[in-house]
N, C-alpha and C positions, 0 to 999 in steps of 0.2 A: 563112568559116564563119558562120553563123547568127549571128547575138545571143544567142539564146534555147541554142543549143548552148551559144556557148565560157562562159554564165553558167553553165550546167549544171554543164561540167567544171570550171570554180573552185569552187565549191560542192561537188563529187565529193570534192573535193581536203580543201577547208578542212571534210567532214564529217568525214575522216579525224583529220586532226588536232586535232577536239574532246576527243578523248581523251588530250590530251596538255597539262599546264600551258599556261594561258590565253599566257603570252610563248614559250612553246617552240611551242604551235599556231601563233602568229603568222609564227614565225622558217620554223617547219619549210612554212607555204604557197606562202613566198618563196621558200624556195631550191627548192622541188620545179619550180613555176613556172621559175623562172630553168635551173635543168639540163633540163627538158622542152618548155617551151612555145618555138619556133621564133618568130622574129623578128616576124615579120609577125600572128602569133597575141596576143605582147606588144605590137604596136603598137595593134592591134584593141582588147586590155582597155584601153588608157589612153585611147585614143577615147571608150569607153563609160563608164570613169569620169569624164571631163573633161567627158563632155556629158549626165550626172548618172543615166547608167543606174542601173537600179531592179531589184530582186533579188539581187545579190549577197552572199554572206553577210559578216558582222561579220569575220570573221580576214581574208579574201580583203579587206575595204575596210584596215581593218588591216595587212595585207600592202601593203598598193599602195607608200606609199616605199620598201620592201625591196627590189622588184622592180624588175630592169634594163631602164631604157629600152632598146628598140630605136635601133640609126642609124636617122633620115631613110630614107624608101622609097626606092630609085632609080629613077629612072627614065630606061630606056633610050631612045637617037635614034630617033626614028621612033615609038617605044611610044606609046601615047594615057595621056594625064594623067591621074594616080586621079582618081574621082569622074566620069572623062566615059565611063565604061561605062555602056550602056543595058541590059546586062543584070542582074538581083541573084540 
């Protein structure tokens, strides 16, 4: 997924729950995050906050210890190692 998307959709997320007490918005980012966002989608946001992406809103950065690390990617025999695809 895009950068620029999956910031979108935390953001989509954490606009909704501005409507909702400042720790219950927090709480509620996290868990909507952790039951919806598929593995690799959570792996991608801690990517982007680890290497200090820019945009995303205050509860979603607030959220981020709530939110369940993914396992390790696998990677299958034979498969080519993340990062050595040439295509984006």
């Amino acid at each position: 997924m895009s950068p620029d998307k999956l910031i979108y959709q935390a953001n989509q997320i954490a606009t909704f729950f501005h409507s909702k007490p400042h720790a219950e918005g927090v709480a509620g980012v996290a868990d909507h995050i952790n039951k919806f966002w598929e593995p690799r989608m959570r792996r991608q946001f801690f990517e982007m906050i680890s290497a200090g992406a820019k945009g995303f809103d205050e509860l979603v950065i607030e959220a981020a210890p709530a939110i369940r690390q993914p396992p390790p990617a696998e990677v299958l025999p034979g498969a080519p190692k993340a990062g050595s695809s040439s295509h984006h």
